[in-house]
C-alpha atoms as a printed R data frame, in Angstrom:
    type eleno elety resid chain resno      x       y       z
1   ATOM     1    CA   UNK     A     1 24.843 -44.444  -4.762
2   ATOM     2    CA   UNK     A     2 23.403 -41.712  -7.678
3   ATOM     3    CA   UNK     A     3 20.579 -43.451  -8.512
4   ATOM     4    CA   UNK     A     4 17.958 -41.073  -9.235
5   ATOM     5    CA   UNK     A     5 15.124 -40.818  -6.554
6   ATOM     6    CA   UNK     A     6 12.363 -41.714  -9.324
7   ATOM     7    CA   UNK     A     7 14.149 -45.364 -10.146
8   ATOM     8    CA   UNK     A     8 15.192 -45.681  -6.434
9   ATOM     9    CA   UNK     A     9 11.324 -45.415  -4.980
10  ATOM    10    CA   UNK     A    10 10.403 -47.336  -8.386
11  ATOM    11    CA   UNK     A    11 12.920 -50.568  -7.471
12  ATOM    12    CA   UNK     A    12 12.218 -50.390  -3.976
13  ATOM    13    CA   UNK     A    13  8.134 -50.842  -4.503
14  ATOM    14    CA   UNK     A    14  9.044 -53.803  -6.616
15  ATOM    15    CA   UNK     A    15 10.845 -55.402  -4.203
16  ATOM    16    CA   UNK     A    16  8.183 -54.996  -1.303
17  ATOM    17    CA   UNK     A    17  5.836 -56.523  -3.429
18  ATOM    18    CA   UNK     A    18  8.255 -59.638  -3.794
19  ATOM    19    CA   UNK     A    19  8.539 -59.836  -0.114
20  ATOM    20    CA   UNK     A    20  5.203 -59.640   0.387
21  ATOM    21    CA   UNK     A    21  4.065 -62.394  -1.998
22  ATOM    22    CA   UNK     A    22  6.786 -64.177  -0.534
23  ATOM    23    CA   UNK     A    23  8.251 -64.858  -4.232
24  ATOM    24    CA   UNK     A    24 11.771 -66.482  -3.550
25  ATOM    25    CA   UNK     A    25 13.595 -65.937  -6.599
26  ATOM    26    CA   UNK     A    26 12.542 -62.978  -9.103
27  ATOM    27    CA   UNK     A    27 14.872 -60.800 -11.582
28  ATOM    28    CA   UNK     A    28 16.022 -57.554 -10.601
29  ATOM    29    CA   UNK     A    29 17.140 -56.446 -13.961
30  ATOM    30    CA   UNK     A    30 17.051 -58.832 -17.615
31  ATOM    31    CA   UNK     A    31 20.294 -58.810 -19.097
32  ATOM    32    CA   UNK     A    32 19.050 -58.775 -22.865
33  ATOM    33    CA   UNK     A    33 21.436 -59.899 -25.616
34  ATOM    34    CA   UNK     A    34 19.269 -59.082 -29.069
35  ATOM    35    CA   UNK     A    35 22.559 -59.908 -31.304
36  ATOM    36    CA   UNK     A    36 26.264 -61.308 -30.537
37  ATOM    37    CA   UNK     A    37 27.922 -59.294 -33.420
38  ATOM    38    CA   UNK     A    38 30.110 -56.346 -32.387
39  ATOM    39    CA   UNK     A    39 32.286 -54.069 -34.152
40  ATOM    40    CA   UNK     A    40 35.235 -54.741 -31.727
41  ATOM    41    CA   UNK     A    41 37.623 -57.644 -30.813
42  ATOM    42    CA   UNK     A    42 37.947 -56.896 -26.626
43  ATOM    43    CA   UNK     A    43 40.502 -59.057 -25.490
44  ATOM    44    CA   UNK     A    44 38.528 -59.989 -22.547
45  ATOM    45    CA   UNK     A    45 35.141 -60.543 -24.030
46  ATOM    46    CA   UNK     A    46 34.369 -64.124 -25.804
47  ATOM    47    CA   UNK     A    47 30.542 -63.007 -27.779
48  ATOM    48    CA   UNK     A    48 32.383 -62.573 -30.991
49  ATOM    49    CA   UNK     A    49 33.762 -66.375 -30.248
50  ATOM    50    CA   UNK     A    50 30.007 -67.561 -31.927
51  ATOM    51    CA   UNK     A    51 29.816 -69.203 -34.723
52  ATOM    52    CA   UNK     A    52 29.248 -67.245 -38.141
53  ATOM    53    CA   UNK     A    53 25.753 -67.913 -38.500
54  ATOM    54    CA   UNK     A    54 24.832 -67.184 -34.662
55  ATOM    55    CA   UNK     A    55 26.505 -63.510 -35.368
56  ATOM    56    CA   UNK     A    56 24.256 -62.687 -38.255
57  ATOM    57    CA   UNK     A    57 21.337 -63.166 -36.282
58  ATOM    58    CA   UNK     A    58 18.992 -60.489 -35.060
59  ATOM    59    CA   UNK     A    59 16.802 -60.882 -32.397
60  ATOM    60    CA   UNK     A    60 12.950 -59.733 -33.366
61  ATOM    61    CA   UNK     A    61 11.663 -56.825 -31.657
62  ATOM    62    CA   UNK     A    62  8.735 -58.968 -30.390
63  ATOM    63    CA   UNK     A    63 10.602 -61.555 -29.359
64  ATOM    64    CA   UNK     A    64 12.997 -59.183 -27.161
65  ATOM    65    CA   UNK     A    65  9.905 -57.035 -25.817
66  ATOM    66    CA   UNK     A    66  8.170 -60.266 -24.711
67  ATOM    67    CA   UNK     A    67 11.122 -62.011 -23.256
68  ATOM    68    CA   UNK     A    68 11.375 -58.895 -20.658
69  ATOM    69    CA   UNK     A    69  7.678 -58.673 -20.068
70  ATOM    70    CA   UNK     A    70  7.936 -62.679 -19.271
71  ATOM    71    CA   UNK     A    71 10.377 -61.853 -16.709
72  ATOM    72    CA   UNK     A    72  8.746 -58.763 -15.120
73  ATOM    73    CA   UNK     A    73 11.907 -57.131 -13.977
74  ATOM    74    CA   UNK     A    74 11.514 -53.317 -13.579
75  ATOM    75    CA   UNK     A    75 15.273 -52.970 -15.444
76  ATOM    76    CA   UNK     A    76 16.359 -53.837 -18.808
77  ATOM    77    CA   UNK     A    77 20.596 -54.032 -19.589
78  ATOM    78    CA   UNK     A    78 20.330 -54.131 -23.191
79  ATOM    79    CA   UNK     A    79 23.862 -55.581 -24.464
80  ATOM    80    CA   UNK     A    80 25.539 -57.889 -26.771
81  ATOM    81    CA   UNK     A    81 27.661 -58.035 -28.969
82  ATOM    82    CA   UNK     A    82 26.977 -53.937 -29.881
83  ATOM    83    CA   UNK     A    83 23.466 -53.184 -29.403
84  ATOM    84    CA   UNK     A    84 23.907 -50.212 -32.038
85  ATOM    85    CA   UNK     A    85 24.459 -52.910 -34.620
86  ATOM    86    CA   UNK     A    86 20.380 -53.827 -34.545
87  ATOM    87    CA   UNK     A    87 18.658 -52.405 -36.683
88  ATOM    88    CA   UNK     A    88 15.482 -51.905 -34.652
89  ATOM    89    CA   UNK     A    89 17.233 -51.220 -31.569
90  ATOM    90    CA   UNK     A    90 15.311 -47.729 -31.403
91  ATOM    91    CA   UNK     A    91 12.488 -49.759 -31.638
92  ATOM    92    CA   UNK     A    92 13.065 -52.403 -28.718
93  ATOM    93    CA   UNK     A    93 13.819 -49.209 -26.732
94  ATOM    94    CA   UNK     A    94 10.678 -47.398 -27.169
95  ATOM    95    CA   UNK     A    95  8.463 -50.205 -26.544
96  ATOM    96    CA   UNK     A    96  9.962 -50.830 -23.235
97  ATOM    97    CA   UNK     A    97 10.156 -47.261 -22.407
98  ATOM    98    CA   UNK     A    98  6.754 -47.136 -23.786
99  ATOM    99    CA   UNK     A    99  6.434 -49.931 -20.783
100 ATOM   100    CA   UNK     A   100  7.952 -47.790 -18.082
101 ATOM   101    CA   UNK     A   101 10.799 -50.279 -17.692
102 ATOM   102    CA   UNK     A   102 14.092 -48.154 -17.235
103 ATOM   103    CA   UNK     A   103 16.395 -49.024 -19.752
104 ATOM   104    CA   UNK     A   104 20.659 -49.080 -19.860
105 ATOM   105    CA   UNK     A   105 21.540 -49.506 -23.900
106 ATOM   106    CA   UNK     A   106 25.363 -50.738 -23.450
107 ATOM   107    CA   UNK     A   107 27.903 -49.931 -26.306
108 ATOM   108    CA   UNK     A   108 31.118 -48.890 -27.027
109 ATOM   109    CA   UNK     A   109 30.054 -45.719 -28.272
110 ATOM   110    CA   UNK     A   110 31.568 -46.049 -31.628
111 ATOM   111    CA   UNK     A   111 28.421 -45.993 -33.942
112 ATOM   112    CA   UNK     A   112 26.508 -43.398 -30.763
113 ATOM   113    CA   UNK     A   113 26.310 -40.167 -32.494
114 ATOM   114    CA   UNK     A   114 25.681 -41.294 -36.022
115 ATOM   115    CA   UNK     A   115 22.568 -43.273 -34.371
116 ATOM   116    CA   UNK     A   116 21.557 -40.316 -31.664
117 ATOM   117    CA   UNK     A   117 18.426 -39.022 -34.252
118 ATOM   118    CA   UNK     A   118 16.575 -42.829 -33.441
119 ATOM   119    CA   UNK     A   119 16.459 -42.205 -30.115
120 ATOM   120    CA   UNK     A   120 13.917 -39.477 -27.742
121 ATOM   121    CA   UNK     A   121 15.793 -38.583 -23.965
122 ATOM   122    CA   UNK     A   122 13.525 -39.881 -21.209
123 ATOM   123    CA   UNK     A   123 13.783 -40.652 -17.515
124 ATOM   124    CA   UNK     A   124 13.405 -44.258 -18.421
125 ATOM   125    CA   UNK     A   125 16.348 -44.448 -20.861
126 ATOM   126    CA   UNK     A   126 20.568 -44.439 -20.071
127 ATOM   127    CA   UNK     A   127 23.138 -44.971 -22.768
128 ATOM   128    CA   UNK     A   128 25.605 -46.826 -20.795
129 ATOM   129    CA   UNK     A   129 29.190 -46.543 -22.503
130 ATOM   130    CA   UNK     A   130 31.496 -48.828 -21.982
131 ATOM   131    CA   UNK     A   131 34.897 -47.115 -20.396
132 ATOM   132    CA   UNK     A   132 37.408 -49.187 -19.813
133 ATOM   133    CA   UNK     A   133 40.413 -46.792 -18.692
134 ATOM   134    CA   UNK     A   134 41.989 -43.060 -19.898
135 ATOM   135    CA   UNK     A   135 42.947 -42.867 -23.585
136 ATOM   136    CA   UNK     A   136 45.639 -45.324 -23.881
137 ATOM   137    CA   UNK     A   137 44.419 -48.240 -21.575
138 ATOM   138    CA   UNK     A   138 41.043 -47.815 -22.804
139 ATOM   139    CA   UNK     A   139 42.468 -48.052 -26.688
140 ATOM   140    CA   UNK     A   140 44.458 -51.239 -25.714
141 ATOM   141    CA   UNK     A   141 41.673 -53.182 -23.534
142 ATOM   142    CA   UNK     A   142 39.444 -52.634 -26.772
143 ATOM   143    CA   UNK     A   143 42.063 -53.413 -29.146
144 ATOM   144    CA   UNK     A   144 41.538 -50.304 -31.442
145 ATOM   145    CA   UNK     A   145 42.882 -46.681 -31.666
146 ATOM   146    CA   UNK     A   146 40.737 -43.700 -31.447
147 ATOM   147    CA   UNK     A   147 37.983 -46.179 -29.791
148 ATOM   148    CA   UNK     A   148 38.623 -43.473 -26.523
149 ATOM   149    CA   UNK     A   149 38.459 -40.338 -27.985
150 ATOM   150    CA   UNK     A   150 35.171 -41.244 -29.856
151 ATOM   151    CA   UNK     A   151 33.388 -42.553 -26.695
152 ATOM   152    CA   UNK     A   152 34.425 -39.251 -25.115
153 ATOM   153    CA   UNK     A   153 32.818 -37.193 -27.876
154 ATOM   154    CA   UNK     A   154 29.692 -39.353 -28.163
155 ATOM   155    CA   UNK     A   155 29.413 -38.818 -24.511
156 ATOM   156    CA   UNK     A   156 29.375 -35.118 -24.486
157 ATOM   157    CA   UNK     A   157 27.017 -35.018 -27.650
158 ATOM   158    CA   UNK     A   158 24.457 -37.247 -25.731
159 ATOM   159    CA   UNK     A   159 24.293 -35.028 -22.627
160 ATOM   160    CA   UNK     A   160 23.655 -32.211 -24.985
161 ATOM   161    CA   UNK     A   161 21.043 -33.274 -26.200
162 ATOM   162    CA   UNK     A   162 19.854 -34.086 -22.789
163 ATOM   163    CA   UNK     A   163 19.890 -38.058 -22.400
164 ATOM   164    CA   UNK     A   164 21.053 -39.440 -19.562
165 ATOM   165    CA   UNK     A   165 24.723 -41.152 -19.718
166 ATOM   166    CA   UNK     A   166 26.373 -43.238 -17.385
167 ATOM   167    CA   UNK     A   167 29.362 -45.488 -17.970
168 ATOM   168    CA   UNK     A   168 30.761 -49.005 -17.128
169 ATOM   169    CA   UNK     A   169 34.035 -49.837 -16.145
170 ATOM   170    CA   UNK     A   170 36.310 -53.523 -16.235
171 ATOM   171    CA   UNK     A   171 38.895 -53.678 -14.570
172 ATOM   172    CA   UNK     A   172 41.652 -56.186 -14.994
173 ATOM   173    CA   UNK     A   173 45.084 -57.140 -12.864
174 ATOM   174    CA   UNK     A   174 46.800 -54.696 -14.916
175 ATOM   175    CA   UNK     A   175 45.273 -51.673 -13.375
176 ATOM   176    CA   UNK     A   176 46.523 -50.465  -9.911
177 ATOM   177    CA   UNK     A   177 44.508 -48.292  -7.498
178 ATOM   178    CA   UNK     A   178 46.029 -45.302  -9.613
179 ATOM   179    CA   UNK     A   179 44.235 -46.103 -12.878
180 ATOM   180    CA   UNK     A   180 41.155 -46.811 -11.316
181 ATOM   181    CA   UNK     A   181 41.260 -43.247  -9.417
182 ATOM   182    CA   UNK     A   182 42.409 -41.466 -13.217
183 ATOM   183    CA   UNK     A   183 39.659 -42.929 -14.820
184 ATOM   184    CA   UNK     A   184 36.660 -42.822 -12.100
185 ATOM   185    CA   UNK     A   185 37.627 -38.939 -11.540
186 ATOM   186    CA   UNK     A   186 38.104 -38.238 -15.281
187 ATOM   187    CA   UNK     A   187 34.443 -39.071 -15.394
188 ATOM   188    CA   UNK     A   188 32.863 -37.697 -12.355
189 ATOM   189    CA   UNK     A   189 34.921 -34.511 -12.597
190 ATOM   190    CA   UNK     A   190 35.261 -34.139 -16.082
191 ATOM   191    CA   UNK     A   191 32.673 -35.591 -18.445
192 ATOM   192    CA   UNK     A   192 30.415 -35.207 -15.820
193 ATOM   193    CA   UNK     A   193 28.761 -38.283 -16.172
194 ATOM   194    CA   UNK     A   194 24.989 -39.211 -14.477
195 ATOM   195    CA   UNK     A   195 26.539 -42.465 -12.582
196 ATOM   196    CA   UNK     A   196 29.038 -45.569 -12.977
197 ATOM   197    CA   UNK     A   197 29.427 -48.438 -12.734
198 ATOM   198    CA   UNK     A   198 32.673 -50.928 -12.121
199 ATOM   199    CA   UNK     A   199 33.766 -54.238 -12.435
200 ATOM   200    CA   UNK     A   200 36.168 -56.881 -11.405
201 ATOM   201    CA   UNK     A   201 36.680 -58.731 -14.598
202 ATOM   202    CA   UNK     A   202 35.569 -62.438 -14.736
203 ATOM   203    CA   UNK     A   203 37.562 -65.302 -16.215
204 ATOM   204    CA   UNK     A   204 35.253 -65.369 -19.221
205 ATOM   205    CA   UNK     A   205 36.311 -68.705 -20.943
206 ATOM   206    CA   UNK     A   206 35.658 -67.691 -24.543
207 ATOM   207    CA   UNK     A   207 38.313 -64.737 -24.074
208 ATOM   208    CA   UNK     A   208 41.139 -64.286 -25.646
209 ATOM   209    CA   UNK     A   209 43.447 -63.266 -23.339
210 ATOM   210    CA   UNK     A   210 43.268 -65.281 -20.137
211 ATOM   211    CA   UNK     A   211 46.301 -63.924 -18.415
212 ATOM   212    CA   UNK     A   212 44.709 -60.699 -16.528
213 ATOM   213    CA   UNK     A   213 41.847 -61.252 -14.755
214 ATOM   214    CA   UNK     A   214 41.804 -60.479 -11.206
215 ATOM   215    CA   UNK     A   215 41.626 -62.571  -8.350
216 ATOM   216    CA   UNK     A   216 39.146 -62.304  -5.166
217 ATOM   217    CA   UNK     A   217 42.198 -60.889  -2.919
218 ATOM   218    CA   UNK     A   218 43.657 -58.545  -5.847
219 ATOM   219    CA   UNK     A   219 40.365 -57.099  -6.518
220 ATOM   220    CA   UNK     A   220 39.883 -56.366  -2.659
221 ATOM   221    CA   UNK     A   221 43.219 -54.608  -2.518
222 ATOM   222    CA   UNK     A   222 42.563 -52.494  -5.533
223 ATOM   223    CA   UNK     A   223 39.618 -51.388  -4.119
224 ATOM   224    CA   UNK     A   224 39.949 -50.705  -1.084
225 ATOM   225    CA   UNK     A   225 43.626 -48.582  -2.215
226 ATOM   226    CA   UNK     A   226 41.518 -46.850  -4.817
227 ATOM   227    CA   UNK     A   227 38.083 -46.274  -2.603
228 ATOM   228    CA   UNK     A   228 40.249 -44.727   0.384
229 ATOM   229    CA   UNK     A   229 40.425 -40.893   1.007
230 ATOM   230    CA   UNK     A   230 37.144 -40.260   0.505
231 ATOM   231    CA   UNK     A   231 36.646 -41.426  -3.165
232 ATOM   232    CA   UNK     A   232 33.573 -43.710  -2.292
233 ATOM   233    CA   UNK     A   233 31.790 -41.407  -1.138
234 ATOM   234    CA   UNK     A   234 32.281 -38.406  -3.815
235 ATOM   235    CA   UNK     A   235 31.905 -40.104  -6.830
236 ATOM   236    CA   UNK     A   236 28.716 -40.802  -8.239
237 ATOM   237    CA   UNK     A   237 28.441 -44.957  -8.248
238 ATOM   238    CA   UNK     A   238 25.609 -46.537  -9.615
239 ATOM   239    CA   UNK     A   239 26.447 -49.102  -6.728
240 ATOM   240    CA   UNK     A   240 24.455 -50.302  -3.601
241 ATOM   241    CA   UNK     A   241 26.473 -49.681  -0.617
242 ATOM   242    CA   UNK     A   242 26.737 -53.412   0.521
243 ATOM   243    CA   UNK     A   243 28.155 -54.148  -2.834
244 ATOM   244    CA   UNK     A   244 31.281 -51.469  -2.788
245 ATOM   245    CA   UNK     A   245 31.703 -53.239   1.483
246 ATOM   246    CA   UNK     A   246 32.160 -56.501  -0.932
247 ATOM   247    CA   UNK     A   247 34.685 -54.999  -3.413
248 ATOM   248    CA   UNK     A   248 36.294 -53.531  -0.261
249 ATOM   249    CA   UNK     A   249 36.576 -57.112   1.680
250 ATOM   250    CA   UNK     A   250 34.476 -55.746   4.306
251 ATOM   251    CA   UNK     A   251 31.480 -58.102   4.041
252 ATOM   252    CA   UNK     A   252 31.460 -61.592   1.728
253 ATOM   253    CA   UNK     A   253 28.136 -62.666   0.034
254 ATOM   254    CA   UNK     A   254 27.137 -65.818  -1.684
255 ATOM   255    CA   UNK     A   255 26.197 -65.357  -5.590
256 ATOM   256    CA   UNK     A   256 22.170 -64.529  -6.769
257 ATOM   257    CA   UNK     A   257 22.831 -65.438  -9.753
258 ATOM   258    CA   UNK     A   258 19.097 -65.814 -10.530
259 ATOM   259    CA   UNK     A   259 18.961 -61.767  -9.911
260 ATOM   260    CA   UNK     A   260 20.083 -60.615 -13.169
261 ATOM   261    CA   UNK     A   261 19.200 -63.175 -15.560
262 ATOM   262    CA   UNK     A   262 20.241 -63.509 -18.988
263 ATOM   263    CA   UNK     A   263 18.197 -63.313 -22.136
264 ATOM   264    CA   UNK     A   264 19.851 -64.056 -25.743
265 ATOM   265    CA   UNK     A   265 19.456 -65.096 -29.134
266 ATOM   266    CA   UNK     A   266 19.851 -68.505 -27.520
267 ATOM   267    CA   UNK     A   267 17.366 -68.545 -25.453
268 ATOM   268    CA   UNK     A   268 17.296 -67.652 -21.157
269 ATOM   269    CA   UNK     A   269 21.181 -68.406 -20.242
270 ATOM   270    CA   UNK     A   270 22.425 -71.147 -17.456
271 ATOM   271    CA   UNK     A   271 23.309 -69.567 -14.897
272 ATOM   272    CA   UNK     A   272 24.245 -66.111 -15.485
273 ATOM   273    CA   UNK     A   273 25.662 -63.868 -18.404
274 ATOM   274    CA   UNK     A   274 28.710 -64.930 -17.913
275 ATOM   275    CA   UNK     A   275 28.919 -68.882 -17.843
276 ATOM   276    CA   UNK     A   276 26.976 -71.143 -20.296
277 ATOM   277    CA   UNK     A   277 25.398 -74.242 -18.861
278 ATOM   278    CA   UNK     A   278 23.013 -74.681 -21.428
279 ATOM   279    CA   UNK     A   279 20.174 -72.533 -22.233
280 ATOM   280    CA   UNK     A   280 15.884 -72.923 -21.749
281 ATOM   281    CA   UNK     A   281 13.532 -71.413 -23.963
282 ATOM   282    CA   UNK     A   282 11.026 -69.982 -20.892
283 ATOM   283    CA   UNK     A   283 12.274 -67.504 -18.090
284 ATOM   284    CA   UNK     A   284  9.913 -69.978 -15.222
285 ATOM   285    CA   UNK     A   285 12.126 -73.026 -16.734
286 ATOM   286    CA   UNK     A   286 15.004 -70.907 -16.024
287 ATOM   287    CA   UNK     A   287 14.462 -70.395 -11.988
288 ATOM   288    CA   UNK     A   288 12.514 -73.757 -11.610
289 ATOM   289    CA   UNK     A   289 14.841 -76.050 -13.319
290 ATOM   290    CA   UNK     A   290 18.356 -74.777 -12.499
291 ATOM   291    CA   UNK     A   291 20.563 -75.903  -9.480
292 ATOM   292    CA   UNK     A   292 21.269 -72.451  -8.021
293 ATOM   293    CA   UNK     A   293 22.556 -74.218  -4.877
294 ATOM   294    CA   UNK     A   294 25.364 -75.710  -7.460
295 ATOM   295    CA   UNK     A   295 26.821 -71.853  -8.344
296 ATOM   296    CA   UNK     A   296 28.978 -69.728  -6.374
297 ATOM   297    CA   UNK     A   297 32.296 -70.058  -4.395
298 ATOM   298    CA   UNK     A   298 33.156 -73.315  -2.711
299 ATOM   299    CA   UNK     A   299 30.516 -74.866  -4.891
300 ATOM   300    CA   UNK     A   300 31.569 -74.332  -8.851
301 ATOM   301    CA   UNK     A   301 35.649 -73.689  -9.028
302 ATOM   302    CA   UNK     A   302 34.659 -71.359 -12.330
303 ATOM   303    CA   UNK     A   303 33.192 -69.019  -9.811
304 ATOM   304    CA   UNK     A   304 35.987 -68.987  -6.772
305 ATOM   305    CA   UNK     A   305 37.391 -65.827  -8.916
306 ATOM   306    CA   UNK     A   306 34.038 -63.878  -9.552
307 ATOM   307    CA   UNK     A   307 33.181 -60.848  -8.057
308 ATOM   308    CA   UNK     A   308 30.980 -59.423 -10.411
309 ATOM   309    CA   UNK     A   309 28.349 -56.728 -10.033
310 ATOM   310    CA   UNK     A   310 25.861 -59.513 -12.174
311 ATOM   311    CA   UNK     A   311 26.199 -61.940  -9.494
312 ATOM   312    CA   UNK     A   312 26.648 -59.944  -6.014
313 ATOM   313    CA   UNK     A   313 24.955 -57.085  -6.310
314 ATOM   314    CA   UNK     A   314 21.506 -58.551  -6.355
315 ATOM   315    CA   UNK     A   315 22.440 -60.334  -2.990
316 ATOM   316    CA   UNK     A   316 23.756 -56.751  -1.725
317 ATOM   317    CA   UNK     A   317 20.178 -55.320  -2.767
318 ATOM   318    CA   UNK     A   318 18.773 -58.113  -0.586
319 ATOM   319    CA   UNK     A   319 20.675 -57.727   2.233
320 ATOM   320    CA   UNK     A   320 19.782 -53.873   2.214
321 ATOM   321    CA   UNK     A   321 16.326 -54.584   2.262
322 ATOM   322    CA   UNK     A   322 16.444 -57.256   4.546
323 ATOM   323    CA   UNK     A   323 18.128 -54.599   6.939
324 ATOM   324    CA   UNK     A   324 16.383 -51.078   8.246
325 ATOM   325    CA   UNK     A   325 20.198 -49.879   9.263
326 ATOM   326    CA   UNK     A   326 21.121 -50.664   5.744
327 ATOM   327    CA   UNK     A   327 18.178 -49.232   4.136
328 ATOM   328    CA   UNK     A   328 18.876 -45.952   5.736
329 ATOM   329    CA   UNK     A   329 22.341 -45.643   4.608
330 ATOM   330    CA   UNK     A   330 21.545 -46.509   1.178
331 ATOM   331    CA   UNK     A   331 18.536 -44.124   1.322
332 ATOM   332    CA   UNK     A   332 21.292 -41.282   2.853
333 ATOM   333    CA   UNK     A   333 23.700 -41.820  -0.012
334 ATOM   334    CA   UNK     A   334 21.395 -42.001  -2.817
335 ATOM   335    CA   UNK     A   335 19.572 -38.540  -1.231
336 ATOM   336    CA   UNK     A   336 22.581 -37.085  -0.131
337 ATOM   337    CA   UNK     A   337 25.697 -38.175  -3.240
338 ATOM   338    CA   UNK     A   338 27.938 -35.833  -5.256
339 ATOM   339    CA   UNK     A   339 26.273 -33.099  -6.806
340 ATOM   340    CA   UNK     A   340 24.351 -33.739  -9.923
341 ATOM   341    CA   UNK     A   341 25.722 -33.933 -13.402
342 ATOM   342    CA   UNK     A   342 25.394 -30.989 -15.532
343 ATOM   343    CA   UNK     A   343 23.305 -32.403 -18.282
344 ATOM   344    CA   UNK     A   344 20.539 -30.816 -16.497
345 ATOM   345    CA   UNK     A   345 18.837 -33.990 -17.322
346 ATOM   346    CA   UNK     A   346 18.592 -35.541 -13.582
């Protein structure tokens, strides 16, 4: 786990202070959706599925900064639809920043350097690019040629200038334990990015292609094929421990899906990012009025699939904290992982 030691201390505080006001249910990280519009067609993402009118919308800086302050969470995933596409996107990141919230813009990089100039490096802000596989897999999971080779660019330009950069990776039942080792060292090794992140890809229902999304036993194989020989441990994953034992099959967790909730033009999303049981206009309407109990394996047959990092690793986080042998490891890992990127940012 790479997380720096700042954020680490920072998130850990935060979640003593839930424990000790004995709060049951509170965010770890707002998943904030200012616009649906993007400038690709990914076959296994559904936002561009809205209707006309819903895509031209913008979310208001206010209404973004205040949706995040209503929520409290210490972390801010800024996505979409392509966050680039706002046009005060530099301004919904310097008023959180300006808030000491640490903030991961997600994009596909395309539109990165031309909009690099709006935006000042800080130890609260991440561009988080969205890497999908090498060159060709990458090109193909996004639809669009070239899409690779300007991420990789964008990515080198934004270490230079000294922001921090990490990426996020899908992965579907296409990809064996061999593409996920190409692309994970391709980063850590050769771009040299801060940390990653990875994903089993969800059955999102407003995809396109419904054909390759992995099951619960697939992604466990390809996991733990592609985390053996000491790959775990040497690259940089911006990962809890707990949560790559639950990609692995080691350990099973139930869902906390009210850990990363979502925020759109919509309103606060039922119950997560990625399914859409209706939507409530006030983050405490959100945890007080949704059946949690209903979501999750055994209990909702659109989740018996899901393994994803918006619905587990927020219970992995708990169970770390909720154990001092875990809280050591994690502690070990994120003091002792890989050496440091060479933005000279971290």
């Amino acid at each position: 786990m790479a997380m720096p030691l700042r954020q680490s201390v920072r998130i850990s505080t935060y979640l003593l202070q839930q424990k000790l006001r004995r709060r049951a249910k509170f965010p770890l990280i707002v998943e904030l959706e200012p616009l649906f519009a993007c400038n690709l067609a990914c076959e296994g993402c559904g936002k561009i599925q809205h209707p006309a009118g819903v895509l031209k919308q913008r979310m208001p800086v206010a209404q973004a900064v205040g949706a995040v302050l209503e929520a409290g969470a210490p972390m801010v995933s800024i996505a979409g639809g392509e966050p680039l596409m706002h046009p005060q996107i530099d301004e919904i990141v310097r008023q959180l920043v300006a808030r000491r919230k640490y903030v991961f813009l997600c994009t596909n990089a395309l539109l990165l350097r031309k909009k690099l100039d709006r935006f000042k490096p800080s130890p609260y802000f991440t561009f988080t690019v969205h890497i999908d596989g090498l060159r060709e897999r990458h090109d193909a999971s996004v639809a669009k040629e070239g899409t690779f080779d300007e991420a990789v660019e964008a990515i080198k330009e934004a270490k230079r200038r000294g922001f921090r950069v990490t990426t996020n990776s899908t992965f579907f039942n296409t990809d064996t334990p061999q593409t996920v080792i190409e692309v994970l060292d391709y980063l850590n090794d050769e771009l040299h990015v801060d940390e990653m992140m990875i994903s089993p890809a969800y059955a999102y229902e407003k995809a396109p292609d419904q054909e390759h999304f992995l099951g619960v036993e697939q992604t466990r194989e390809l996991f733990r094929k592609a985390f053996a020989g000491g790959n775990r441990r040497r690259w940089r994953l911006n990962h809890s421990p707990l949560f790559l034992d639950f990609l692995e099959g080691r350990i099973d967790f139930d869902c906390t899906a009210w850990g990363i909730p979502n925020y759109s033009l919509l309103g606060w999303q039922r119950p997560c990012y990625l399914m859409a049981d209706g939507y409530v206009p006030t983050y405490r309407e959100l945890i007080e009025k949704t059946d949690w109990d209903s979501y999750g394996r055994g209990r909702d047959p659109r989740c018996e699939n899901c393994m994803a990092h918006c619905g587990y690793e927020p219970t992995a986080v708990l169970a770390t904290m909720g154990s001092l042998k875990e809280s050591l490891r994690a502690a070990r890992e994120t003091l002792g992982s890989s050496e440091p990127s060479r933005s000279g940012t971290r």
